[in-house]
C-alpha positions as CSV (number, residue, x, y, z in Angstrom):
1,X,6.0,-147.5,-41.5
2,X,9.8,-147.7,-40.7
3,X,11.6,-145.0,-38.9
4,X,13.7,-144.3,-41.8
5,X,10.9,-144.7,-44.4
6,X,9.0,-142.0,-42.0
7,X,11.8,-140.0,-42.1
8,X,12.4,-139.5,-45.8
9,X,9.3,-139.1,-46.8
10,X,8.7,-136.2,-43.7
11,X,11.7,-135.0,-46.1
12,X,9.8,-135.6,-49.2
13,X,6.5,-134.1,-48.3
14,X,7.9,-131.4,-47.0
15,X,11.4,-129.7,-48.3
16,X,11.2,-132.0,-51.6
17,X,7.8,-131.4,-51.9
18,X,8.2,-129.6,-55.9
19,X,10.9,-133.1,-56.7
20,X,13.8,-131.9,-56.4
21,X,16.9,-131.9,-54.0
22,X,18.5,-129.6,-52.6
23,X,22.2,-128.9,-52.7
24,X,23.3,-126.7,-50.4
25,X,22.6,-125.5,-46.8
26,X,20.4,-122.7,-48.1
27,X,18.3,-125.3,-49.9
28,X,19.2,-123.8,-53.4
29,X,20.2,-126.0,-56.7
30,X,23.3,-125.8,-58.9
31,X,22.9,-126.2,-62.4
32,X,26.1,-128.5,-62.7
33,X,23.4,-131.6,-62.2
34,X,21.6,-131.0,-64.9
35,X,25.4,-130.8,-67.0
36,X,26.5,-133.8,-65.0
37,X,23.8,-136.0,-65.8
38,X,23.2,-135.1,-69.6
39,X,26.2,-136.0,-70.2
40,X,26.0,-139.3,-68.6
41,X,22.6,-140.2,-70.8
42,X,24.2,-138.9,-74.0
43,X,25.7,-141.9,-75.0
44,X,23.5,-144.6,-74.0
45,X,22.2,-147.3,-76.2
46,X,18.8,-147.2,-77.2
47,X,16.6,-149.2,-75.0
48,X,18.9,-149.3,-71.9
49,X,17.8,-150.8,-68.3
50,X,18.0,-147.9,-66.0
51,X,16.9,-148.2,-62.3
52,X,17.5,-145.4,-59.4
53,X,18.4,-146.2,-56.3
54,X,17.1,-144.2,-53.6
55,X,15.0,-142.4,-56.2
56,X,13.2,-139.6,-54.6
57,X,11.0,-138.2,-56.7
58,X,12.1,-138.8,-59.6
59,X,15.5,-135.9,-60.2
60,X,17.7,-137.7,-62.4
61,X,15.2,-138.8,-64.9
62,X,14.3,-135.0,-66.1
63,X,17.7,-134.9,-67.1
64,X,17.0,-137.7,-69.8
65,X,17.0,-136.8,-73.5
66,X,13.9,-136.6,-75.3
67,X,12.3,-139.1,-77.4
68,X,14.4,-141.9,-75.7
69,X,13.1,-145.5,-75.3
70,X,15.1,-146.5,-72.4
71,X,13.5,-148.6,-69.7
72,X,13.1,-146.8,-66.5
73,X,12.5,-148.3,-62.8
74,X,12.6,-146.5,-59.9
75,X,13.7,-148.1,-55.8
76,X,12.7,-145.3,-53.1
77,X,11.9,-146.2,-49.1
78,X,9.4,-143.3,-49.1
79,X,6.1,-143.9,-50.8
80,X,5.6,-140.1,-50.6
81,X,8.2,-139.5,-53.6
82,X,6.9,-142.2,-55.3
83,X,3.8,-141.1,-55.7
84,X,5.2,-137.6,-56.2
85,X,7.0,-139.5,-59.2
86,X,4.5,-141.3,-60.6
87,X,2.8,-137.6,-61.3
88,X,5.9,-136.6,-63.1
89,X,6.5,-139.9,-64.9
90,X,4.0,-142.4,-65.0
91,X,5.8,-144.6,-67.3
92,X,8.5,-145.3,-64.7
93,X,8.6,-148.7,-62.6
94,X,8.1,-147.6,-59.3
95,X,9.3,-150.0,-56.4
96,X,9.0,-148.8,-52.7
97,X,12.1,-150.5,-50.7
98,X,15.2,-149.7,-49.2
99,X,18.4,-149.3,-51.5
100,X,20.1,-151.8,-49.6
101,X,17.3,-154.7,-50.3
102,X,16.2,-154.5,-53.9
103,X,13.9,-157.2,-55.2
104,X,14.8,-157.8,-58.4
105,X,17.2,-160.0,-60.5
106,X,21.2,-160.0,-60.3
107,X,22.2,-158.3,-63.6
108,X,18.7,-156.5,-63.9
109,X,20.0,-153.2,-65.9
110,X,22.6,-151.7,-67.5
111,X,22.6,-148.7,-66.0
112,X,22.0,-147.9,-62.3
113,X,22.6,-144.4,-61.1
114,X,21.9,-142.7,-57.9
115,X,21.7,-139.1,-56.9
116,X,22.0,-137.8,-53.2
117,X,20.6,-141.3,-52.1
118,X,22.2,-144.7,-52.3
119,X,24.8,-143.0,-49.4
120,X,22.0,-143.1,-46.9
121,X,21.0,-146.7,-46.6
122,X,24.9,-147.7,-46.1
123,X,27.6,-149.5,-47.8
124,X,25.1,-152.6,-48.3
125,X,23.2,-150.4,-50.6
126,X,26.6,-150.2,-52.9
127,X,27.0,-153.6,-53.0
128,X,23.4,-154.2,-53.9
129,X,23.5,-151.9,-56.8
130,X,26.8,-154.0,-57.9
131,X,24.5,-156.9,-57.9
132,X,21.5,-155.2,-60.1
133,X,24.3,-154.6,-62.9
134,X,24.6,-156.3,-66.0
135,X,27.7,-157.5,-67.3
136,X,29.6,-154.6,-68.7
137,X,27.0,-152.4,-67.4
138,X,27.4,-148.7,-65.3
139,X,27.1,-147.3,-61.6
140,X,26.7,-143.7,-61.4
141,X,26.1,-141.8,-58.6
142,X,26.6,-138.4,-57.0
143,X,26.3,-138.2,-53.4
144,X,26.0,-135.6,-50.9
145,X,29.3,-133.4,-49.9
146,X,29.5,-132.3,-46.7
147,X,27.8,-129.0,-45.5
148,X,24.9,-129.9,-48.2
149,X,21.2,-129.4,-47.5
150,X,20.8,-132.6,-45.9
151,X,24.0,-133.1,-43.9
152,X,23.3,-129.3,-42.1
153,X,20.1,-130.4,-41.7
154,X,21.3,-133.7,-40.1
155,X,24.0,-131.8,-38.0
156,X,21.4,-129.4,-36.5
157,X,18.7,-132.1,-35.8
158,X,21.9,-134.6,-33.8
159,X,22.9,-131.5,-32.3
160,X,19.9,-130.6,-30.6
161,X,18.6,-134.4,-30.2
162,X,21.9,-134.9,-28.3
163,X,20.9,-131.6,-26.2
164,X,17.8,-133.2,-25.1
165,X,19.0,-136.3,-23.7
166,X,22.3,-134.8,-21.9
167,X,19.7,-133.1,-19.8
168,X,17.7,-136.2,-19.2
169,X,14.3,-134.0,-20.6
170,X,12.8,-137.5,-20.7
171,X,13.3,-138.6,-17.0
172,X,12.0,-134.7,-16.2
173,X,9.0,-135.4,-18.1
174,X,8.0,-138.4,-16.1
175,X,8.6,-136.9,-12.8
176,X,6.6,-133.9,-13.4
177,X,3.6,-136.5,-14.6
178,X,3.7,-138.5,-12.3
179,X,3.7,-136.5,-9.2
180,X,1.0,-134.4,-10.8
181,X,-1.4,-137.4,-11.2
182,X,-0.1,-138.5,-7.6
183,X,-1.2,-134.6,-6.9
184,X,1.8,-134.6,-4.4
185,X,2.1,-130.8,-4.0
186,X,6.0,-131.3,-2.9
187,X,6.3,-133.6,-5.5
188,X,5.3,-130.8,-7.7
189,X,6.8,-128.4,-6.9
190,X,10.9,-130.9,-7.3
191,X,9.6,-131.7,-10.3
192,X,8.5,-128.8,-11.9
193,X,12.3,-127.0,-10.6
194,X,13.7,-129.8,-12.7
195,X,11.4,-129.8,-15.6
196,X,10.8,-126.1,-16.7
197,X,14.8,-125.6,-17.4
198,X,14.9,-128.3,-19.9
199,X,11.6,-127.5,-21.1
200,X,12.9,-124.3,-21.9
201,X,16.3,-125.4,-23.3
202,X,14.5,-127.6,-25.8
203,X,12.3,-125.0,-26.4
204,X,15.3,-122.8,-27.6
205,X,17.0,-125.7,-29.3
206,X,13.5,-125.4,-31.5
207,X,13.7,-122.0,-31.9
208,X,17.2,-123.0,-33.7
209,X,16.0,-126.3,-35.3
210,X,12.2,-126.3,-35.7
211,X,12.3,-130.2,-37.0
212,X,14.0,-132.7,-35.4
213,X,12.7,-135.9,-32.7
214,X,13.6,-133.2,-30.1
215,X,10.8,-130.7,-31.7
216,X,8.3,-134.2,-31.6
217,X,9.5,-134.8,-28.0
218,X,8.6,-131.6,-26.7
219,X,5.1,-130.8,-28.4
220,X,4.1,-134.5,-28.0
221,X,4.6,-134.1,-24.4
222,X,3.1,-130.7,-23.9
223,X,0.2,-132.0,-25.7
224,X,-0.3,-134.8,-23.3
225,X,0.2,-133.0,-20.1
226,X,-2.7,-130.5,-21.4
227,X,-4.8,-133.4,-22.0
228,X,-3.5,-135.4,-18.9
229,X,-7.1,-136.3,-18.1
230,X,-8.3,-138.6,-20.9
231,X,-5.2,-140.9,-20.3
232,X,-4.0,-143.1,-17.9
233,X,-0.4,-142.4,-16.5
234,X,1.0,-145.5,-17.9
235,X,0.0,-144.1,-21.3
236,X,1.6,-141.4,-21.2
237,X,4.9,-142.7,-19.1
238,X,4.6,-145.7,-21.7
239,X,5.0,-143.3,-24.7
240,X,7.7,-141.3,-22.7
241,X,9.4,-144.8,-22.5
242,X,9.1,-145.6,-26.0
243,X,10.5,-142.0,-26.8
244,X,13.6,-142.8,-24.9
245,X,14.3,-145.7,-27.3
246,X,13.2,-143.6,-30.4
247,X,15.7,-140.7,-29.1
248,X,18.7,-143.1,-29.1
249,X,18.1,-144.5,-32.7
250,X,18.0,-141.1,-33.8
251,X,21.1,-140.1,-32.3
252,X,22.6,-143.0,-33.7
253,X,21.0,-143.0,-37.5
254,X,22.3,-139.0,-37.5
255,X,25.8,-139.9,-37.0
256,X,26.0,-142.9,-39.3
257,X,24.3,-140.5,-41.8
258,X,26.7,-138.1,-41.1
259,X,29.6,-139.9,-41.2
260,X,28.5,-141.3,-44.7
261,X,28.6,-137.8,-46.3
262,X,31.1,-137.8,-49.1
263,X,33.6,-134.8,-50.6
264,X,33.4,-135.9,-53.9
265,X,30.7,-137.5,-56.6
266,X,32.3,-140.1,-58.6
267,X,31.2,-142.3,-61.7
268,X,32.3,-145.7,-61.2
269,X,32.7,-147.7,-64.1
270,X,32.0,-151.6,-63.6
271,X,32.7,-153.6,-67.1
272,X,33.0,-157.4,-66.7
273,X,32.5,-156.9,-62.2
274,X,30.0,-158.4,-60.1
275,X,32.2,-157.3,-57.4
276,X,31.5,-153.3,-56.5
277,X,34.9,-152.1,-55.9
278,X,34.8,-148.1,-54.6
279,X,36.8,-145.6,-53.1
280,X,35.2,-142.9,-50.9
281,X,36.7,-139.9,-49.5
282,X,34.9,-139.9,-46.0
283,X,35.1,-135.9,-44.5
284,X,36.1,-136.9,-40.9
């Protein structure tokens, strides 16, 4: 499993676990979706090709009219919503990928929407859901404004993974182990005056953020130092290592995710294009 498909469906399994997203930082709902999205299925042609990028579990289909015969796929990274879909709407043709790498025909639907998703997997994923459109055919999508559920979230999480490297908790963490397996009392004793501050800092940044890498980082080493003596210290310095690497992608995914956090949903239109044309307002 990807980082980013691990990621989304943590997100799925956890604070999408009843389907739905979330709007705003408080995790509450507006009812404006629902308006928004009726109206964009009131007028479609019977029998229409709809797919949804970056699908979740399945939102932007209850919003659908009744008795309708429309053609429904779905494209979601996580295979945690998807199957949380497929209990809501079996009918639907699930396909676990990323936005940005669809497998499927050019010209595929009519309609492809896209609801607090397609913004997350970059502008690739736009051009790829200009591809999947038919001739004359509709991209619709809302995506998330800035101070939303999952941008806070976001914020929080960069803000305290960005904590826990500036104070080098990783290169703490493999002092304080290795001098203990060296049992070099001395040793110790530096690396424990190093390591208990930023133990305790990330402990705090917890207390403020209880998800995040730097929540993983510090109970995943805690639990290995308690059980120091069924591994080898190369395990455990080996997984430190690996961290490090894990720590910097996060930093990095957080801030493009952040920076693609739009002020304003827009329905783009795309009649007679297999070229995707669009105009973001990016909040700086």
């Amino acid at each position: 499993m990807s980082n980013s498909e691990k990621g989304w469906s943590d997100y799925w399994e956890k604070d999408g676990a009843d389907g739905e997203v979330f709007v705003n930082a408080q995790g509450e709902r507006h009812p404006a979706l629902a308006e928004f999205w009726q109206q964009q299925f009131a007028d479609l042609p019977d029998g229409s090709r709809i797919i949804d990028l970056a699908s979740g579990a399945g939102s932007v289909f209850t919003h659908l009219p009744e008795g309708h015969d429309h053609q429904l796929f779905a494209a979601d990274i996580s295979h945690v919503a998807l199957k949380a879909m497929d209990e809501r709407f079996p009918n639907v043709t699930k396909i676990a990928c990323s936005a940005d790498q669809v497998p499927l025909d050019d010209g595929s639907f009519d309609v492809v929407v896209s609801q607090f998703g397609v913004e997350y997997a970059g502008n690739a994923a736009f051009a790829e859901a200009a591809r999947l459109i038919a001739t004359g055919g509709r991209f619709i999508a809302l995506c998330h404004v800035r101070d939303g559920y999952i941008d806070s979230s976001n914020r929080a999480q960069l803000t305290e993974a960005k904590l826990a490297a500036k104070i080098d908790f990783i290169d703490k963490a493999v002092n304080l182990i290795t001098a203990t397996f060296a049992s070099d009392a001395q040793a110790i004793r530096r690396a424990e005056d190093d390591f208990v501050p930023a133990a305790k800092q990330v402990g705090d940044a917890i207390g403020r953020t209880k998800k995040g890498i730097h929540a993983h980082l510090f109970f995943g080493f805690r639990k290995l130092f308690e059980k120091r003596q069924q591994y080898d210290l190369a395990d455990i310095v080996g997984w430190l290592d690996g961290m490090r690497g894990e720590l910097e992608m996060n930093i990095n995914g957080l801030k493009m995710a952040m920076q693609l956090q739009v002020l304003l949903a827009r329905v783009i239109q795309l009649p007679m294009l297999k070229k995707l044309i669009v105009e973001l307002i990016i909040v700086k």
